[in-house]
Structure formats: structure tokens, C-alpha cells
KELUM-470539 format. One record per residue: residue in three letters; x, y, z of N, C-alpha, C in turn. Coordinates in steps of 0.1 Angstrom, whole numbers, padded with zeros to 4 digits, always signed. Atoms other than C-alpha are relative to their C-alpha. Layout:
residues N
AlaXYZXYZXYZ/...
end
This chain:
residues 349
Unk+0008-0012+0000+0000+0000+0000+0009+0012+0000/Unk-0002-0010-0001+0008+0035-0003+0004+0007+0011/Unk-0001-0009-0007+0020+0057+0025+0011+0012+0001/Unk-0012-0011+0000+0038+0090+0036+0009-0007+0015/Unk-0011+0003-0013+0068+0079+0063+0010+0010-0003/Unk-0012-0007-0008+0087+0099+0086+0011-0003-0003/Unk-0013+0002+0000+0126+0094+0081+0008+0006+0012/Unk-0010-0010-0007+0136+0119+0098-0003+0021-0006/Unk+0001-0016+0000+0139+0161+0096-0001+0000-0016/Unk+0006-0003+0014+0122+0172+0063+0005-0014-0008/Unk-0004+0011+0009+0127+0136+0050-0014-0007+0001/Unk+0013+0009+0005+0090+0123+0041-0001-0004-0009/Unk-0002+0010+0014+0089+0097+0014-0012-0006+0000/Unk+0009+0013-0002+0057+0082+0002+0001-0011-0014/Unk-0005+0013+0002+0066+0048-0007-0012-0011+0001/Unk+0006+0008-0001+0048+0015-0008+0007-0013+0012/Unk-0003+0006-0014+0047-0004+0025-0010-0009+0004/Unk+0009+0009-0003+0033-0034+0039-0007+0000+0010/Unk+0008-0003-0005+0004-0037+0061+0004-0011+0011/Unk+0002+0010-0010+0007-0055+0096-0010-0011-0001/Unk+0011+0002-0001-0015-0081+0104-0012+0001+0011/Unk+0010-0005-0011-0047-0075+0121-0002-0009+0012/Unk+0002+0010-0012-0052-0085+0155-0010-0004+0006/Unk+0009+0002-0001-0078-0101+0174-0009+0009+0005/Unk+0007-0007-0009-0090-0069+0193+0001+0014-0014/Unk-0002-0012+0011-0082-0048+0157-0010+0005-0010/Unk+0007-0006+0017-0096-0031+0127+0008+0002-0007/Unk-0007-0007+0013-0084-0030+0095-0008+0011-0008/Unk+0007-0012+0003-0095+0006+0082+0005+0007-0014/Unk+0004-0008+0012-0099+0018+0046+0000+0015+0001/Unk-0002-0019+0000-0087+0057+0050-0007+0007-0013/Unk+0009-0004+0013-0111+0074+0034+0011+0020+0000/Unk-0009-0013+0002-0091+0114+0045+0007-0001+0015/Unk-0007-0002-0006-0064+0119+0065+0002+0015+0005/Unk+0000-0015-0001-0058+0158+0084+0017+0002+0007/Unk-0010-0005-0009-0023+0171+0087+0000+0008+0010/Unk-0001-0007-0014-0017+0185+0123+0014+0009+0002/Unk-0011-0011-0005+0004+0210+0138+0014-0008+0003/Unk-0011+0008-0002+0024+0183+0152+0009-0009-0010/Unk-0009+0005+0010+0030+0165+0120+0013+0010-0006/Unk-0003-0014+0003+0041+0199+0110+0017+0004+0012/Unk-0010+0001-0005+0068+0200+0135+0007-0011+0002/Unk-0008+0010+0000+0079+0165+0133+0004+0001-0014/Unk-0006-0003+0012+0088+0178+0097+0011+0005+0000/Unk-0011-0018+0001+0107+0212+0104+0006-0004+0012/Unk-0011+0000-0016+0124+0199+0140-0001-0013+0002/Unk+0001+0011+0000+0118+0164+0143+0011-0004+0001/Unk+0013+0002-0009+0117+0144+0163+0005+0003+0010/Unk+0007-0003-0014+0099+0153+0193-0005-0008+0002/Unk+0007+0011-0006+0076+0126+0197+0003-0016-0007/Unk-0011+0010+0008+0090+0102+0172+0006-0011+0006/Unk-0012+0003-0007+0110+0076+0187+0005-0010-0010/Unk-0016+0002+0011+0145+0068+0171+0008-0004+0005/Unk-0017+0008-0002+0169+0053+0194-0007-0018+0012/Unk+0006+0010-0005+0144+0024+0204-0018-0004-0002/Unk+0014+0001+0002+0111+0011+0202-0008+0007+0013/Unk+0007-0006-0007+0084+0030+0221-0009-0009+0007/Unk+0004+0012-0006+0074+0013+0251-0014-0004+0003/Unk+0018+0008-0001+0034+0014+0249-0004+0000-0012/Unk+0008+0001+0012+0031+0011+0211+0012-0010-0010/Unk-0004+0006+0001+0061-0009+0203+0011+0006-0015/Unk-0002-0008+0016+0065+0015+0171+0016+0008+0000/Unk-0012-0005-0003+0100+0031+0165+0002+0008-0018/Unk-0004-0007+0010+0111+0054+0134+0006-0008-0012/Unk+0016-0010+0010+0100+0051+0100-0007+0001+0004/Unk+0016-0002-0006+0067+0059+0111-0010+0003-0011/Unk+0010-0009+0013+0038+0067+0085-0009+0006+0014/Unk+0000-0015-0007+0027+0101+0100-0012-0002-0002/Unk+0017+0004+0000-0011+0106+0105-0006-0002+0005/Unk+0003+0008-0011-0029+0108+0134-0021+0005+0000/Unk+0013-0004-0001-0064+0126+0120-0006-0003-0006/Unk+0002+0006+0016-0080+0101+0099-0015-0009+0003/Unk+0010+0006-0002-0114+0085+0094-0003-0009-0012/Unk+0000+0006+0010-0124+0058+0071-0015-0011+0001/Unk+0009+0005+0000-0141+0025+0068+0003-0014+0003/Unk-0004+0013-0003-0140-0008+0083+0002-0012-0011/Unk+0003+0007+0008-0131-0033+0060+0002-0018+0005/Unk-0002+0014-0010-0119-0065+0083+0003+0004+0015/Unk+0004-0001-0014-0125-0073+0119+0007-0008+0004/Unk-0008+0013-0009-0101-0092+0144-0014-0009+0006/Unk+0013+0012-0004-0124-0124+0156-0004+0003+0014/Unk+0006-0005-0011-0126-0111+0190-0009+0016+0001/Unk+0013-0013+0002-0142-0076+0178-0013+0000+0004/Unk+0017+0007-0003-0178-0072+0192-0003+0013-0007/Unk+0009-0015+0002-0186-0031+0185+0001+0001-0014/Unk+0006-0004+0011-0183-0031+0152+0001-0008-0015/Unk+0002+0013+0015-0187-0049+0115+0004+0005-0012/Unk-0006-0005+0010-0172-0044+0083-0011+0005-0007/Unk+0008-0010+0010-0185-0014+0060-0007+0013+0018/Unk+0000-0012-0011-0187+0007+0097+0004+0012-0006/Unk-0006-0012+0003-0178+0043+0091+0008+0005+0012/Unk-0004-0001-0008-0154+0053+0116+0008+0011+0004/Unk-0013-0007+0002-0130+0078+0131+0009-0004+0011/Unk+0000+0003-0008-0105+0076+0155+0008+0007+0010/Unk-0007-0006-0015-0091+0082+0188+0016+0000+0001/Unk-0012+0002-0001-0055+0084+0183+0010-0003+0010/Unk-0011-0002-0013-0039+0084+0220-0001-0014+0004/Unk+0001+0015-0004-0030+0050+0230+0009+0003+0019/Unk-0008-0002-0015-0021+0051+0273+0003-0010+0007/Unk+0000+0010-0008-0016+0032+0299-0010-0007+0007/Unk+0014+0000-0004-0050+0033+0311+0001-0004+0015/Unk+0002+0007-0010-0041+0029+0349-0007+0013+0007/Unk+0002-0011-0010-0049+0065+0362-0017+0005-0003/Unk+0014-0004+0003-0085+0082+0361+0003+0007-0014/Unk+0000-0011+0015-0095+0099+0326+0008+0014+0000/Unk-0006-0012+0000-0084+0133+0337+0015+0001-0001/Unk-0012+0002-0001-0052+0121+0345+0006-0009-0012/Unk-0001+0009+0010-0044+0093+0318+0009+0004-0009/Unk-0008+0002+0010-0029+0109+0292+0013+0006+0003/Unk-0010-0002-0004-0008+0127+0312+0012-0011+0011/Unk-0011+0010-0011+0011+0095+0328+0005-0010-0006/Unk-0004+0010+0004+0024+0088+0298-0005-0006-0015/Unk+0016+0002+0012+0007+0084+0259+0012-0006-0010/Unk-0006+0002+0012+0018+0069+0228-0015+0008-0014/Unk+0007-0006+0004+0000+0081+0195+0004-0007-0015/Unk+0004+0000+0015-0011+0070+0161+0006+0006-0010/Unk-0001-0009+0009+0005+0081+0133+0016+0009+0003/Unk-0013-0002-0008+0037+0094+0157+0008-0010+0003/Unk-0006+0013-0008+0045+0065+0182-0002-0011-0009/Unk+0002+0008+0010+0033+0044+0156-0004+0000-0014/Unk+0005-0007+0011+0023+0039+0122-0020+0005+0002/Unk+0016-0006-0003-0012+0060+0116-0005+0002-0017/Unk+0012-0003+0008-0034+0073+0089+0008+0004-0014/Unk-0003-0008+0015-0012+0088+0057+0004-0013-0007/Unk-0001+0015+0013-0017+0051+0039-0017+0000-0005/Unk+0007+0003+0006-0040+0038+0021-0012-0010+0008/Unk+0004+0010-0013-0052+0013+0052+0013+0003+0012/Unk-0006+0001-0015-0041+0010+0089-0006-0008+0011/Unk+0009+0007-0006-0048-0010+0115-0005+0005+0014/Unk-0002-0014-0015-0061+0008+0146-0010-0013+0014/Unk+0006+0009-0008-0072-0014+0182-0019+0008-0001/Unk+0013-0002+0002-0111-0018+0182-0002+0014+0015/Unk+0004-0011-0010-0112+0008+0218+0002+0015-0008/Unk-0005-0015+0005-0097+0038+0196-0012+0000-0010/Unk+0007-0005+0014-0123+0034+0169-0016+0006+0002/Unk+0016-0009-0004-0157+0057+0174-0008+0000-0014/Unk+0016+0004+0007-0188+0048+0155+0001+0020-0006/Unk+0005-0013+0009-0196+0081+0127-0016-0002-0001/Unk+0015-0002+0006-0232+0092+0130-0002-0003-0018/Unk+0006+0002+0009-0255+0082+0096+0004+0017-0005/Unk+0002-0012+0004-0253+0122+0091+0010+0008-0005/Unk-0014-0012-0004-0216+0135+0097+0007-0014-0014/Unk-0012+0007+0014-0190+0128+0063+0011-0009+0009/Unk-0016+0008-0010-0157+0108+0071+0007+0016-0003/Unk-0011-0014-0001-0142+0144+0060-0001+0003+0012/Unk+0001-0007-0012-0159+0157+0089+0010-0012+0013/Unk-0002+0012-0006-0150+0121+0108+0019+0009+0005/Unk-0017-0006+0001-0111+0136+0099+0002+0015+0008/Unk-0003-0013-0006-0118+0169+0118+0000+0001+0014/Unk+0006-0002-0013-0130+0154+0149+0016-0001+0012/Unk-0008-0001-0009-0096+0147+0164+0004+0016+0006/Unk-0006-0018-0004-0081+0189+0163-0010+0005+0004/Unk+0009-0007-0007-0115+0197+0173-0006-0006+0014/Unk+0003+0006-0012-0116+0175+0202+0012+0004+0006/Unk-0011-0009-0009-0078+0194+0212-0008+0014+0003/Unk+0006-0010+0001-0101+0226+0209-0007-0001+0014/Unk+0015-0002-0011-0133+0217+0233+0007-0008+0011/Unk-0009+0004-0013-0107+0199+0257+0008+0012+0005/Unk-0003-0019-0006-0093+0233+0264-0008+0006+0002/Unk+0009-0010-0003-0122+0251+0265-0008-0010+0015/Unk+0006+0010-0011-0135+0221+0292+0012+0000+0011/Unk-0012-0004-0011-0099+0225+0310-0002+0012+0006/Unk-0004-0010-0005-0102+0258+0314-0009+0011+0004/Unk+0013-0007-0001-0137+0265+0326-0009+0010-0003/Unk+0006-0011+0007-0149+0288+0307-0012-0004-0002/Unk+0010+0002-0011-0183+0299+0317-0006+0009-0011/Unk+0004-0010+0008-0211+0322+0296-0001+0012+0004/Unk-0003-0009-0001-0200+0354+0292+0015+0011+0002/Unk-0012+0000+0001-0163+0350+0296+0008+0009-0010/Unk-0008-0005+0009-0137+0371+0275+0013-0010-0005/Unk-0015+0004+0003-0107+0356+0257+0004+0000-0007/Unk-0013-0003+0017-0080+0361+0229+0005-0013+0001/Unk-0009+0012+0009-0065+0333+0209+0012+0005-0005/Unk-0013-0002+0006-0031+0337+0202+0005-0010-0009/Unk+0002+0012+0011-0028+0321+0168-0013-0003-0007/Unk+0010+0007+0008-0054+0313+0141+0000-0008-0006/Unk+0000+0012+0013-0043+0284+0121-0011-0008+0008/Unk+0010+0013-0006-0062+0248+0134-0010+0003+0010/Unk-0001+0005-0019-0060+0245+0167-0009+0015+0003/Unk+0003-0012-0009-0068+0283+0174-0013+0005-0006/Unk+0013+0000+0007-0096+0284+0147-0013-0008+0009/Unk+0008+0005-0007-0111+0258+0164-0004+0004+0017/Unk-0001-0003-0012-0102+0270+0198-0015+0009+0003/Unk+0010-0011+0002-0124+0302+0189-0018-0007-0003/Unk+0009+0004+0004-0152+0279+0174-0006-0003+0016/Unk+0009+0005-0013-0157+0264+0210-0001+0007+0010/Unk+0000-0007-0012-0150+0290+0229-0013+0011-0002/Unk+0014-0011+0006-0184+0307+0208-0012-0010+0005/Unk+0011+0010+0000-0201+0274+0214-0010-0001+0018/Unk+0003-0003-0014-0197+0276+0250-0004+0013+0006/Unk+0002-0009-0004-0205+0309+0256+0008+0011+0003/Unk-0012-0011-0007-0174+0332+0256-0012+0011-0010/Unk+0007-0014+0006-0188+0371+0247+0015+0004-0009/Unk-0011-0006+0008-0157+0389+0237+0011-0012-0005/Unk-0010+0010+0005-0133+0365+0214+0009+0006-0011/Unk-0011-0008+0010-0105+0384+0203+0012-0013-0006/Unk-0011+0010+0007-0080+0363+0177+0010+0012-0004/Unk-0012-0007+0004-0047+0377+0173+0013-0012-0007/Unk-0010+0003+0011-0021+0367+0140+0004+0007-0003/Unk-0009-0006+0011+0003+0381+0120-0007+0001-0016/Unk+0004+0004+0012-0016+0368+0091-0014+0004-0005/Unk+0014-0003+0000-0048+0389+0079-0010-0014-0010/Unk+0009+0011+0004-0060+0358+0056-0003-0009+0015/Unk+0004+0008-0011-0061+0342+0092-0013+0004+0006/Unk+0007-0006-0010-0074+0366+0108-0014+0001-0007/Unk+0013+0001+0008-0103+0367+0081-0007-0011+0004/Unk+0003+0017-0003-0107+0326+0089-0009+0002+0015/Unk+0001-0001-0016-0109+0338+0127-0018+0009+0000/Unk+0016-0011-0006-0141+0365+0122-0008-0011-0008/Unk+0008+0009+0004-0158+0333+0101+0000-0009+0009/Unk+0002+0012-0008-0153+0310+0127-0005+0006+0012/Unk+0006-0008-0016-0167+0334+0155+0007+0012+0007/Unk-0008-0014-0004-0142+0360+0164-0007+0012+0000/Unk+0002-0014+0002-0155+0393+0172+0007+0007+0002/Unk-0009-0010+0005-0126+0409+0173+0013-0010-0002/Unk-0011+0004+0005-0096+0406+0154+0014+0010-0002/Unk-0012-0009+0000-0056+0422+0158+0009-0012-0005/Unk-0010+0003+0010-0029+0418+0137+0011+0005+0013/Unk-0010+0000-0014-0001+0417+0161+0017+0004-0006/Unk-0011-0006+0011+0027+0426+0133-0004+0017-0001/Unk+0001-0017+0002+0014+0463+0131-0011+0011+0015/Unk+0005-0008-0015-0002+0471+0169+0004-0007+0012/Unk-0002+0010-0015+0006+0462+0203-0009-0008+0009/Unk+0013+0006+0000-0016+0436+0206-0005-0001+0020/Unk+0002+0001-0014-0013+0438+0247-0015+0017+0000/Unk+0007-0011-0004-0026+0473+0245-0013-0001-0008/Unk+0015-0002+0003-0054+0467+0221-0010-0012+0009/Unk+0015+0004-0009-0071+0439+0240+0000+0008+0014/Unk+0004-0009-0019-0070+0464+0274-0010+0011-0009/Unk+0010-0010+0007-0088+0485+0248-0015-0006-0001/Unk+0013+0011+0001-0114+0455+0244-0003+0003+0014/Unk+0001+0003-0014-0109+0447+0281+0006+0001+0010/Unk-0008-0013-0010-0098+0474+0303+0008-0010+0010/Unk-0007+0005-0008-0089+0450+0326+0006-0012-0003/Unk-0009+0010+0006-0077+0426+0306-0010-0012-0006/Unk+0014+0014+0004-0096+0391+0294+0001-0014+0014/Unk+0000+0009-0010-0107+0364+0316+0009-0014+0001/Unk-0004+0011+0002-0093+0336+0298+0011+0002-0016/Unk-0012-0002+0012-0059+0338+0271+0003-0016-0005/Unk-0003+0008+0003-0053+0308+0250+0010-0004-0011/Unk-0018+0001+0011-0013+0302+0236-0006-0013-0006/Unk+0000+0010+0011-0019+0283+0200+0009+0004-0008/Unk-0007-0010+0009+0009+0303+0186+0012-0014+0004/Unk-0010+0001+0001+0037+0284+0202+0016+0003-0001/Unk-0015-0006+0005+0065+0305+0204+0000+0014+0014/Unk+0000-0010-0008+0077+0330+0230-0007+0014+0004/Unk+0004-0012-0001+0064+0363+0220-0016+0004+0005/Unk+0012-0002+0001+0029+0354+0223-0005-0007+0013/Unk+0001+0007-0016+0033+0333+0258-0004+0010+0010/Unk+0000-0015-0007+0041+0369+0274-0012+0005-0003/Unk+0007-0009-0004+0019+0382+0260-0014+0000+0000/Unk+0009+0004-0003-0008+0361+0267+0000+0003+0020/Unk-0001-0005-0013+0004+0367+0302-0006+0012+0001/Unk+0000-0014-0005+0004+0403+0302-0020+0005-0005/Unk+0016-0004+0007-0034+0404+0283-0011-0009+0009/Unk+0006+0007-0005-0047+0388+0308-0005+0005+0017/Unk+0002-0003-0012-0067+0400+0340+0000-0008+0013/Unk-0003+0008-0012-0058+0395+0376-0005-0011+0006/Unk+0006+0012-0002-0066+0362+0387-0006-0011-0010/Unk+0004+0005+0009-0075+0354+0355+0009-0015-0007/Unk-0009+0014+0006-0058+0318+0333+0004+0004-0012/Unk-0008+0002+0011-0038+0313+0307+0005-0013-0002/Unk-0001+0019+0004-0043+0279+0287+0010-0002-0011/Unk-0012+0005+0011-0012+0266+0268-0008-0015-0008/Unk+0011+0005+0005-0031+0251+0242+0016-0010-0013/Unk-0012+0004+0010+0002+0247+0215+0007-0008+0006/Unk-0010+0008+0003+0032+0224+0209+0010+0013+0003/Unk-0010-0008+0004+0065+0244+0217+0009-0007-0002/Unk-0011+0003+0008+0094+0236+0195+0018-0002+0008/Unk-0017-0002-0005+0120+0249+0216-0005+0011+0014/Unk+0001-0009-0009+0124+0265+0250+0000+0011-0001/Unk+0001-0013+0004+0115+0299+0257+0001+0005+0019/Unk+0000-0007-0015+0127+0327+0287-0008+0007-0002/Unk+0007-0007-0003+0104+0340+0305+0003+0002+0017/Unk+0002+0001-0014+0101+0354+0344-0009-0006+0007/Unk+0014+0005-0012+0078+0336+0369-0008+0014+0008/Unk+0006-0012-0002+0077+0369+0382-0012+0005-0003/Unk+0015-0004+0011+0050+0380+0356-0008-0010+0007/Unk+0013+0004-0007+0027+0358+0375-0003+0006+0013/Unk+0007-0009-0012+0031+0371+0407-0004+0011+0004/Unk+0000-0011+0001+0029+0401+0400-0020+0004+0002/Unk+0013-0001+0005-0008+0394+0387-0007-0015+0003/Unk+0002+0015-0005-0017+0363+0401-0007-0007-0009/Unk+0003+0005+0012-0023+0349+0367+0005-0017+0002/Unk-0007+0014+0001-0025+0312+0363+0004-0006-0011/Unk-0003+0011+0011-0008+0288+0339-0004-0016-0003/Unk+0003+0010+0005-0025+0257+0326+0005-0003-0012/Unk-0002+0006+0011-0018+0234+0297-0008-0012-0005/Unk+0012+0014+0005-0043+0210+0277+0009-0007-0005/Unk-0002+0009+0011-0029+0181+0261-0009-0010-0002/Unk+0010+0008+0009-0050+0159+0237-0013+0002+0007/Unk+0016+0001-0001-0084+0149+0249-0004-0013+0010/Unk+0002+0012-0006-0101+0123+0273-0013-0008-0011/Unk+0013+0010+0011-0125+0096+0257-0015+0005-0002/Unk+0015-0007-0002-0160+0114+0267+0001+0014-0010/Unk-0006-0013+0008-0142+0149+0250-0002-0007-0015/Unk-0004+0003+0008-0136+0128+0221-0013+0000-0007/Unk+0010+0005+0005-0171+0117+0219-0015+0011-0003/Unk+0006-0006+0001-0187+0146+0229+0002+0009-0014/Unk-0004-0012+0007-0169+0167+0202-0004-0006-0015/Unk+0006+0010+0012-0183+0139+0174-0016+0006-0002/Unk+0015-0007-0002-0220+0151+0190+0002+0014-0008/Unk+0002-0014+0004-0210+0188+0185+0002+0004-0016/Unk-0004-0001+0016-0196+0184+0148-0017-0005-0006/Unk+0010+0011+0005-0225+0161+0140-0015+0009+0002/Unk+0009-0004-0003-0252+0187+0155-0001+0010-0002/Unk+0001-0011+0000-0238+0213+0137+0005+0014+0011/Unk-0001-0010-0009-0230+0233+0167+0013+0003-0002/Unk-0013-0005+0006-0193+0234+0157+0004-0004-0014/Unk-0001+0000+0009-0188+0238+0122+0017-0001-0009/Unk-0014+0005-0002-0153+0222+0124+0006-0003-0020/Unk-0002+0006+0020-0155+0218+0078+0003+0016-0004/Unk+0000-0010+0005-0150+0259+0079+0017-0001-0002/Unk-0016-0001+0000-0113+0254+0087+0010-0007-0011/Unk-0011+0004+0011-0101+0234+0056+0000+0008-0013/Unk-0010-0011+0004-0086+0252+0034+0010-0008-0017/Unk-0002+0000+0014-0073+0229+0004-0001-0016+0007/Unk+0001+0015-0005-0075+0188+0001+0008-0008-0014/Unk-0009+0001+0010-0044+0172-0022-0001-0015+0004/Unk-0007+0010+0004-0032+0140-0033+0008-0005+0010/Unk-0012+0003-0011-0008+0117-0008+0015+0003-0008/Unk-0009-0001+0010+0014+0119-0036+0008+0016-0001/Unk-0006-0017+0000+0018+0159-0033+0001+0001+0017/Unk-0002-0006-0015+0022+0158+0007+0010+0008+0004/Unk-0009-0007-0005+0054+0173+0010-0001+0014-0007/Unk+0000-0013+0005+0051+0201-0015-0012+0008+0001/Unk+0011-0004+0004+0014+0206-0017-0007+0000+0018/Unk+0007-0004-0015+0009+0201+0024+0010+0007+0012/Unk-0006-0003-0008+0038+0204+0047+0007+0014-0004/Unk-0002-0010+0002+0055+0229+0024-0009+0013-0002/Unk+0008-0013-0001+0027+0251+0019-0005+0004+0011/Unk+0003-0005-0016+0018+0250+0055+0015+0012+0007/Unk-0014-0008-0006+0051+0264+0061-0002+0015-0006/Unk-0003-0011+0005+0052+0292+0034-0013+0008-0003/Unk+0014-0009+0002+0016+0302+0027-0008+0002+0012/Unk+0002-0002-0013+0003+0315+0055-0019+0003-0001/Unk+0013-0001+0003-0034+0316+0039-0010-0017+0000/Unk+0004+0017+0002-0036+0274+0043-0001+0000+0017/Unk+0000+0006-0016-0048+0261+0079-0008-0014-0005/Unk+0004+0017-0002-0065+0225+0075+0001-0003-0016/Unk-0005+0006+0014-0050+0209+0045-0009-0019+0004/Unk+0005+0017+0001-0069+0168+0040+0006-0003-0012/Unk-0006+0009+0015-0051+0144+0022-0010-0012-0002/Unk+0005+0009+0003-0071+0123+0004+0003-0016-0004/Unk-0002+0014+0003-0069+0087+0002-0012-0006-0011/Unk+0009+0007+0010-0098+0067-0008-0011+0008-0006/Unk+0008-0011+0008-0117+0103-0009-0020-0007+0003/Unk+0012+0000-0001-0150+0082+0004-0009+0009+0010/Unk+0003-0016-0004-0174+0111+0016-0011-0013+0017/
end
């Protein structure tokens, strides 16, 4: 079969590769679209971070090549003999995080995760084989495209569920690609009032007032501290880093009213200085979401599915596996007008 595999730093090759065999608790899954992520996106341009390369990874067994791909929905086509939930011609999407499963949900992923598509092979083939607990049933109503959106918008409403955000809340997004598009989508869904999106990038920032943003700063030609105190004299209740990168950590700090949070929502690449100070100052707290718990995963299948998050505004072009490197990772890099690129596989809707 077909796939894109990792090598290493800007070394993706898609090649033809053979398919494990299925196990008794497995699915074999017909990829109908696959969704590059931020993180593939960095295991491109810095890689690896999550990757592993000087050994097999000890809760998925998987070790570098890797076929990359961890947002992918398809269609059942064989069942391991102990399978009970589901039957071939299922529509599916799936849960990418594989854990240890010893700690409560809230805690779980943090004690420890492997992942789809990273830790192991995932979604940018043609087939994969994924264990029957990761695979979630697609309403009769919702596409498999949409099926492919539900992972980055299950990082989205897992942040907005971390970080209690309540109706009538204020908050800036720092960053509009995916993750921060979506961020904004749930943070409208839930009830935030003021949702300021701040980019560099006015095509973003356009994406951001379609997906719910009522206000929008360009952070390349104003001081974006000073204009949200112009929104919200005293700052916003809730600041959410999808940017990734130092400048926008601060000054998710500094836009941020006393006592108020700040959710590290992004992947950072590389360390960044900052004071601790700046918190005490303002007794600002710091959280961080990563991924999603199983309920989040399911609930966010409901909200795609019911309409209430319109998680299909954010793609942005849908290519060939054959064009991935030029046509997805490199134009994610240099066009700054692309946020959800789908690679199509078998393209079944």
C-alpha cells in the first residue's frame, strides 16, 4: 500500500509499505481522509519530538520510520475475531492516543501516551490498522471528512473544558491556524462574549471573524497587549497560547486580568525565557491541555454532528498523498493563507 513515512527532519517519502496483520481486538481501516496537524508539522521542520528513534516505544512498540497521520477517518473493512462493536462497511473515526490506562481519565494521558501516526504507524496510507477501543462509530449524518476533523477539534473543546470557561467569559486566541480556529469555534459554542483572535496573518485573521471571532488584531502592526486592554480594560478572563512561540506566551500573560488563566493550548518547538515573576505580579495562572479524554472525544463527534461546531470551515485545500510534501507540509510552512489541508486517500465522503 501506499503511505507517507517519517525518516527523519524534512525527510518524508511516500513509498509503498506493507500492512501489519490484524489482531484479534483490531480493525483493518480503509482511509477514506487523512488531516495534517500541527504536530506532524513539527515533526517535519524539528523532528523528532515525539517520534522515537533510538528504540522502540514502550506502549506502542513503534519506532522510526513511522507513517505520520494521526487525523483520519475511514471505513471498516476487516474485523479481528474477537471484535464485538463493530462490522465491516462501519464508518469510523479515530481516537489516536493510546495510554496506559491505569490513572483516572483526567489524568491518563498525562502519565504517559503513545499516539497513532507518531508512536506508531497511523493514517497517511492507504489502510491502517487501529485497536477496536480507539475506533468511534460516525453518525449516519456526519461525512468521514468531517469524521477527519474530529480529532483537532476534540484538542479545541478539551481546552475550553480545561479551562472552565463559563457564559459570558472574555478571551484572545493567540494564533489562528487549526488548533486556534477551532479553539475560537468552541470558545463561541460555550459561551465566551468577547473573542479576540490575534495573528500576524490577515487571511487568518479573516478565517478567525468566520469562525466566531468578534474581534480581530494583527499583532505585526499594533501592540496587541494594548489593544485587547482597549477591548478589556482590565484585561480578558481567559488567554489561550496556539501560537507556540515565546512572544505570544508573554503576552498572553500580560493580556490577561488579575486572577485570570492562561491555557497553553500549542506544541512548543524549543524552550523559551520568560520570568515567573510575571505571574506574581498578577496572580495569573498557567495551565496546559494536552490531547483529549475519551468522553471529550465523543462529545466533540456530538457537536460536529449537531452542527453546533462547524469544524469543515477550517479546511482550506484537500491534495493528493502523492503531493504531501510540496502541496501540504511545504505550503503549510510558506503560505500563511492554508490552515487544514486533507489528504485524500480513498476520498469516500
Amino acid at each position: 500500500m501506499k503511505a507517507a513515512v517519517w525518516y527523519g527532519e524534512k525527510d518524508i517519502r511516500v513509498e509503498d509499505r506493507d500492512l501489519k496483520e490484524i489482531g484479534d481486538h483490531e480493525l483493518k481501516v480503509k482511509i477514506a481522509w487523512t488531516g495534517i496537524c500541527g504536530s506532524d508539522l513539527h515533526e517535519y521542520q524539528h523532528g523528532p519530538i515525539f517520534i522515537p528513534v533510538d528504540g522502540p516505544d514502550p506502549l506502542t512498540g513503534g519506532q522510526a520510520p513511522v507513517t505520520l497521520g494521526h487525523e483520519f477517518a475511514g471505513i471498516v473493512e476487516e474485523i479481528g475475531s474477537k471484535v464485538t462493536n463493530f462490522q465491516m462497511g462501519d464508518r469510523i473515526t479515530v481516537y489516536p492516543m493510546i495510554t496506559k490506562g491505569i490513572k483516572s481519565s483526567k489524568e491518563d494521558v498525562f502519565d504517559g501516551f503513545g499516539t497513532l501516526g507518531l508512536h506508531v504507524d497511523g493514517g497517511f496510507a492507504d489502510y491502517a490498522i487501529v485497536p477496536e477501543k480507539n475506533a468511534y462509530l460516525l453518525p449516519a449524518t456526519m461525512s468521514l471528512e468531517e469524521g477527519a476533523l474530529v480529532e483537532p477539534t476534540a484538542v479545541a473543546v478539551q481546552a475550553i473544558k480545561e479551562a472552565n470557561l463559563v457564559i459570558g467569559d472574555s478571551v484572545a486566541v493567540f494564533g489562528s491556524g487549526p488548533i486556534g480556529l477551532l479553539t475560537i469555534m468552541a470558545a463561541r459554542t460555550a459561551g465566551a462574549t468577547n473573542i479576540i483572535a490575534l495573528d500576524v496573518s490577515e487571511t487568518r485573521l479573516e478565517k478567525a471573524l468566520q469562525a466566531g471571532a468578534t474581534h480581530i488584531i494583527n499583532s505585526a502592526e499594533v501592540n496587541p497587549v494594548e489593544e485587547i486592554k482597549k477591548i478589556c480594560p482590565e484585561g480578558v478572563d481567559i488567554a489561550f497560547e496556539v501560537a507556540g512561540v515565546e512572544p505570544t506566551f508573554k503576552q498572553a500573560i500580560e493580556s490577561t486580568k488579575i486572577r485570570g488563566l492562561v491555557m497553553i493550548v500549542s506544541i512548543f518547538s524549543k524552550s523559551i525565557d520568560w520570568n515567573p515573576f510575571d505571574l506574581t505580579n498578577s496572580g495569573v495562572r498557567i495551565m496546559a491541555s494536552l490531547a483529549y479524554e475519551p468522553v471529550t472525544f465523543q462529545q466533540t463527534i456530538n457537536l460536529i454532528d449537531s452542527g453546533q461546531l462547524e469544524a469543515k470551515k477550517i479546511i482550506t485545500d484537500h491534495i493528493e498523498i502523492d503531493d504531501i510534501v510540496e502541496k501540504g507540509f511545504e505550503s503549510l510552512i510558506n503560505d500563511k493563507s492554508q490552515a487544514k489541508i486533507l489528504v485524500k486517500l480513498s476520498g469516500d465522503m
